[in-house]
C-alpha positions as CSV (number, residue, x, y, z in Angstrom):
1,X,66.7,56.2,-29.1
2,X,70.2,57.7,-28.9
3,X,70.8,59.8,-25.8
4,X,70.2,63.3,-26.8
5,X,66.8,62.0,-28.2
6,X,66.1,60.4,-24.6
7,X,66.8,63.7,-22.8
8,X,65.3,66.6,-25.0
9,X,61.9,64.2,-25.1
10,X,62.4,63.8,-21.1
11,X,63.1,67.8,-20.7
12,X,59.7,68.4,-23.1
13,X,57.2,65.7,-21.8
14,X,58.5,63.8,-18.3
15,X,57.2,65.6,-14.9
16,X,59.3,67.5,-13.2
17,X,60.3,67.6,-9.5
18,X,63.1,69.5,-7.4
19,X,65.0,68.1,-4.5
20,X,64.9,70.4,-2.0
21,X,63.8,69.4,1.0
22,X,66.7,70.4,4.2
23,X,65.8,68.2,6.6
24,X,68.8,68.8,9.6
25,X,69.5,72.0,8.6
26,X,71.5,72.7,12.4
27,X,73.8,70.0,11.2
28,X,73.5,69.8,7.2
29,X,72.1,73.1,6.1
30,X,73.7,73.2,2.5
31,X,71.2,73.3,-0.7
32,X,72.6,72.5,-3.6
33,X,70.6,73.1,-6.3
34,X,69.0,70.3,-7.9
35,X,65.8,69.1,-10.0
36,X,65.0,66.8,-12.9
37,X,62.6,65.2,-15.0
38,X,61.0,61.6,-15.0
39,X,58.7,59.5,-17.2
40,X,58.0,56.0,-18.4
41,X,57.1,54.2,-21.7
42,X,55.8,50.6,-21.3
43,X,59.0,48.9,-20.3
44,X,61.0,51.6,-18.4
45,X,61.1,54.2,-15.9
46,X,63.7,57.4,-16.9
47,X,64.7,59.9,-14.6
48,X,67.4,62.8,-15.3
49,X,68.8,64.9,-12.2
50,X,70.4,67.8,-12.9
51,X,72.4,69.4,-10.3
52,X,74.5,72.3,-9.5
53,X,76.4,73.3,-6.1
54,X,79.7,73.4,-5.0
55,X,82.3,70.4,-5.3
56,X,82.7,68.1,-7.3
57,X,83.9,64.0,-6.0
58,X,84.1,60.9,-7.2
59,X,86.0,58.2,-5.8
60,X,83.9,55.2,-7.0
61,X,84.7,54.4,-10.0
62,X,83.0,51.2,-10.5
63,X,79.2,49.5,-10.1
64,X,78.2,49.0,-6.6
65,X,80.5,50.8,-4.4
66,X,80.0,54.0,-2.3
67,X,78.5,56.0,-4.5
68,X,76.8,58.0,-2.0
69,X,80.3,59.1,-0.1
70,X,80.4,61.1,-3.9
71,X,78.9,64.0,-5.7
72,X,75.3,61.4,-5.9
73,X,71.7,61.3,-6.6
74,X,69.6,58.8,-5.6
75,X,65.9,56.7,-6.0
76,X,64.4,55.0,-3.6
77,X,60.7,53.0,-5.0
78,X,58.4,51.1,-3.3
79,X,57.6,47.4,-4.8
80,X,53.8,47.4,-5.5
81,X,53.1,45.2,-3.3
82,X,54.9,47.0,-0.1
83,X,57.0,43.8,0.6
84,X,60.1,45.7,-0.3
85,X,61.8,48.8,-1.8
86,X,64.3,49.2,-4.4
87,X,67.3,52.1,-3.9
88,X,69.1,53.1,-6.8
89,X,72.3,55.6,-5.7
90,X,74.2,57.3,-8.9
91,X,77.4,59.2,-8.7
92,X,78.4,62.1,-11.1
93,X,80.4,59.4,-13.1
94,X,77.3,57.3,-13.7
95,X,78.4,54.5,-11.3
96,X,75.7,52.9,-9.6
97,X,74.6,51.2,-6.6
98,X,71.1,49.3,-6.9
99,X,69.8,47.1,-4.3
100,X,66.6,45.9,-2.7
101,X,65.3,44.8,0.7
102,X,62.3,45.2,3.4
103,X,64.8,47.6,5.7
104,X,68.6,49.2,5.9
105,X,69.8,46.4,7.4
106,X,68.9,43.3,5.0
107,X,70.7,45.1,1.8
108,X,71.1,42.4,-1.3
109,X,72.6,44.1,-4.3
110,X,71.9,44.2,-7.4
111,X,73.7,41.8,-9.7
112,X,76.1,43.1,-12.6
113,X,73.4,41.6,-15.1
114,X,70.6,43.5,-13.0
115,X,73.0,46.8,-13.5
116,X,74.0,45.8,-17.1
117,X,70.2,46.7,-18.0
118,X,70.3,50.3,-16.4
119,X,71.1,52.7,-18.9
120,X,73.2,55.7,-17.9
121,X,73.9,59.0,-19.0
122,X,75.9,61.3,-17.3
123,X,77.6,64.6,-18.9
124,X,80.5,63.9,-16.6
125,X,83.3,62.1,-18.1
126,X,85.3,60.8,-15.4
127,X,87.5,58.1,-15.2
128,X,89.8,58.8,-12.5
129,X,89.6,59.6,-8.4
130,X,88.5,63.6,-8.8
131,X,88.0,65.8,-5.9
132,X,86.4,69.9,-6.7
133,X,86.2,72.0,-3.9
134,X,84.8,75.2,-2.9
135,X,84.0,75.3,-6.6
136,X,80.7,75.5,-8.1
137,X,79.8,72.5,-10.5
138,X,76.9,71.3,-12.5
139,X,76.1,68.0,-13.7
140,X,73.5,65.9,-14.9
141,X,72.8,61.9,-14.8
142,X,70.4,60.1,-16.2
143,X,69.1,56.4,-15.3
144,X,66.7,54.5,-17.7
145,X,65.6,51.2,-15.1
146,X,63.4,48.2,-16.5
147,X,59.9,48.4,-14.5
148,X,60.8,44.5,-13.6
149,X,63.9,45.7,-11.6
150,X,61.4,47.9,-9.5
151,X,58.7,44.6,-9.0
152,X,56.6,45.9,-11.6
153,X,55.1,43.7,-14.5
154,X,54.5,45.4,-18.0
155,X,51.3,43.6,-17.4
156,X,50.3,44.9,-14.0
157,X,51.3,48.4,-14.3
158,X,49.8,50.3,-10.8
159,X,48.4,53.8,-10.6
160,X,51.1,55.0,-8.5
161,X,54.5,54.6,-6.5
162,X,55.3,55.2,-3.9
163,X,59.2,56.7,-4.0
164,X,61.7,59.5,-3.0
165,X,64.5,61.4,-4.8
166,X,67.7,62.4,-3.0
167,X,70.7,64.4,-3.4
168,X,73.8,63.8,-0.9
169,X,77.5,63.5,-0.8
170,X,78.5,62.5,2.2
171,X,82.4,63.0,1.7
172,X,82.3,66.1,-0.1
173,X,83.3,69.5,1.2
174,X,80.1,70.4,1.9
175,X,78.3,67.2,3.1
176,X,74.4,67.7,2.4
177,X,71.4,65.2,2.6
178,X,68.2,66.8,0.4
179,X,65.2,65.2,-0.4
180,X,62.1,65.3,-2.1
181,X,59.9,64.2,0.2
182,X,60.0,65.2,3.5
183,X,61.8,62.8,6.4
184,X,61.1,63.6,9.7
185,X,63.7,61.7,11.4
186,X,66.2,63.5,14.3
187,X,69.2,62.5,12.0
188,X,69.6,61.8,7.8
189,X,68.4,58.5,7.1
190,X,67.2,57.8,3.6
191,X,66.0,53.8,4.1
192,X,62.6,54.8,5.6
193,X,60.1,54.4,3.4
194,X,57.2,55.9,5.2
195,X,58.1,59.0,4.2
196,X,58.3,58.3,0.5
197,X,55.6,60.3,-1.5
198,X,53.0,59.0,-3.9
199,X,54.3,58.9,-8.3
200,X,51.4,58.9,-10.4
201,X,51.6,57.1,-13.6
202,X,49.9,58.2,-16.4
């Protein structure tokens, strides 16, 4: 399926949800608009953001850097089994940080074959540092992740995740830190997955 194909048959048939959620709003209160669409076939799980705020960054410009310092979207998913969860962090350039773990502080990342097997899309072109401010941008990114990179057998497939979308950018001009799912911590801190909310599959 050739990417156009993908998105129009996510915008018509994958569920939608809206990151929205301002969680510090005394010390982040910026909302940038942003929603998107996700669904799965047998082997996959595709999600499309599609945001639009002010500024525009992207200094990483390669796989598994600081993405989230940019212009980024993000999914954190809980393995089945609870054991650990999965956090994959895109920039506006399609440049991706994936890894897994039990907590923040026991990280392993993804290898480059692991993030060879994510499909992106993203309507940005960008292929140098670019930093937009003050100005407002929209942008969309799409990921397409194998169910096996979230713990997830084609076999076994459960009822429901548990998961949270995010939209930050730490370095921008306007730092923000949104979220699907409310996190009731005193400070932004997206590694806590007991406030992730329940997927369903169908």
């Amino acid at each position: 399926m050739d990417d156009r194909t993908l998105l129009n048959t996510l915008e018509e048939k994958g569920a939608r949800f809206f990151v929205n959620q301002v969680n510090w709003p005394d010390s982040y209160p910026y909302c940038p608009a942003c929603s998107g669409r996700i669904a799965r076939t047998e082997g996959f799980l595709a999600l499309h953001f599609h945001v639009n705020g002010l500024d525009l960054r992207v200094a990483s410009l390669g796989d598994n850097e600081r993405p989230w310092e940019d212009s980024c979207c993000e999914f954190f998913v809980e393995d089945p089994d609870g054991s650990v969860y999965y956090n994959f962090e895109v920039n506006a350039a399609g440049k991706l940080l994936a890894a897994m773990g039990a907590g923040r502080g026991d990280r392993k990342q993804r290898t480059a074959a692991d993030l060879a097997r994510i499909r992106r899309i993203a309507s940005s072109v960008i292929t140098e540092a670019t930093e937009i401010s003050g100005t407002i941008m929209t942008w969309d990114v799409a990921l397409v992740i194998p169910l096996d990179l979230m713990g997830i057998r084609e076999n076994n497939l459960p009822k429901t995740l548990r998961a949270n979308f995010y939209k930050c950018g730490d370095k921008t001009a306007h730092p923000h830190y949104v979220t699907w799912n409310p996190i009731g911590t005193p400070k932004p801190d997206f590694h806590r997955p007991e406030y992730f909310g329940e997927l369903e599959l169908q």
